[in-house]
C-alpha positions in Angstrom: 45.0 -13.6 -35.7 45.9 -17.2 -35.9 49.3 -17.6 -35.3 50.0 -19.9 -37.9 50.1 -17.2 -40.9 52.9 -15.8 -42.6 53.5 -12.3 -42.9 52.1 -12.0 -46.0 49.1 -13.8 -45.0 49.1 -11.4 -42.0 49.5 -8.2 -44.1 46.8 -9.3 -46.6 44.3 -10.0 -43.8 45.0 -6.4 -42.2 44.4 -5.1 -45.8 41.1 -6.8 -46.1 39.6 -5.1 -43.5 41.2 -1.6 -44.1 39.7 -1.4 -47.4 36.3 -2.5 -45.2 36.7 0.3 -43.5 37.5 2.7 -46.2 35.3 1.8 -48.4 32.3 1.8 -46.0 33.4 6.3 -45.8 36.0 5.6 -42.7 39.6 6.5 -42.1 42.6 4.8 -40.7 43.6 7.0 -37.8 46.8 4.6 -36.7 47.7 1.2 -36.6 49.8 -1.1 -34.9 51.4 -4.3 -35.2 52.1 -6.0 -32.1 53.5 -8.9 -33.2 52.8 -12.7 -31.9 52.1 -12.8 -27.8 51.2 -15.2 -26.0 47.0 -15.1 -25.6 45.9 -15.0 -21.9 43.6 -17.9 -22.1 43.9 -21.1 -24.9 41.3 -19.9 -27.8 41.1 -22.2 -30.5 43.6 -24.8 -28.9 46.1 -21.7 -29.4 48.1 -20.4 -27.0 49.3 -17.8 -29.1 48.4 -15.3 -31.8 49.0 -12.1 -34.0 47.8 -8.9 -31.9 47.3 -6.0 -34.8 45.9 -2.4 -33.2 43.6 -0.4 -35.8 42.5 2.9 -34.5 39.8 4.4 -37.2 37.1 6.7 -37.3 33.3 5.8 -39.2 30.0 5.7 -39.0 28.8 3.8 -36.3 26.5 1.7 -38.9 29.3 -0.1 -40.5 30.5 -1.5 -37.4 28.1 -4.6 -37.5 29.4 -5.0 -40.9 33.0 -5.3 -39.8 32.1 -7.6 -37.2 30.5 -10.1 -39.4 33.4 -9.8 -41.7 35.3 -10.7 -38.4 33.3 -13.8 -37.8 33.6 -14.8 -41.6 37.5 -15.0 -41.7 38.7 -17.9 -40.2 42.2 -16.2 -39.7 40.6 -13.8 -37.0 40.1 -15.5 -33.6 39.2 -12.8 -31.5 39.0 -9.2 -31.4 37.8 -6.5 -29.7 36.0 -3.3 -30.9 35.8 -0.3 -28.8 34.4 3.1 -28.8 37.0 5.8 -27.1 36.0 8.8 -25.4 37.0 12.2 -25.2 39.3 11.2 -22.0 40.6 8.0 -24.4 41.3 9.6 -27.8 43.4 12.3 -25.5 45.6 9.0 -24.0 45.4 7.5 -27.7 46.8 11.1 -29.4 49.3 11.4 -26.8 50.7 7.6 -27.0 51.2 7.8 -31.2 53.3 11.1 -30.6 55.5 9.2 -27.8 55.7 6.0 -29.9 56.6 8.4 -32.9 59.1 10.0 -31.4 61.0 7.4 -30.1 60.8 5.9 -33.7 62.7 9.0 -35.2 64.7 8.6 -32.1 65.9 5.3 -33.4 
């Protein structure tokens, strides 16, 4: 996300596109916020913006939607939607139950 946005900006504009998602008959299975990072390339003239990870699970059909919702707000510059194996959801399950514990850890 742009890295100009506050925090609420950035919490409204991740809850925008949850209710997207749940409304459309899908389900939040995890999400992230990696904070602002520096981008690998200069998108936008930005050399830095908001990473957020969303993991859910839908219908295939509603992922055009999302995308065009994507390219509608001005507040997204890029992302990046991917389909995870069998092999990937195993990594994925066994990544929130590290990062999980190390939060109780905490």
């Amino acid at each position: 996300m742009n890295p100009v946005l506050s925090e609420a900006q950035i919490k409204e504009t991740v809850k925008k596109f949850i209710d997207h998602i749940k409304n459309n008959s899908g389900s939040i299975t995890h999400e992230e916020n990696w904070g602002l990072k520096k981008l690998k390339y200069v998108i936008q003239n930005k050399k830095t913006g908001f990473y957020y990870l969303l993991e859910f699970q839908a219908d295939g059909k509603i992922i055009n939607d999302l995308e065009v919702e994507f390219k509608r707000d001005e507040r997204i510059i890029r992302w990046q939607t991917i389909r995870l194996d069998k092999f990937s959801l195993e990594y994925a399950e066994r990544r929130k139950k590290k990062l999980n514990t190390n939060n109780k850890e905490k």
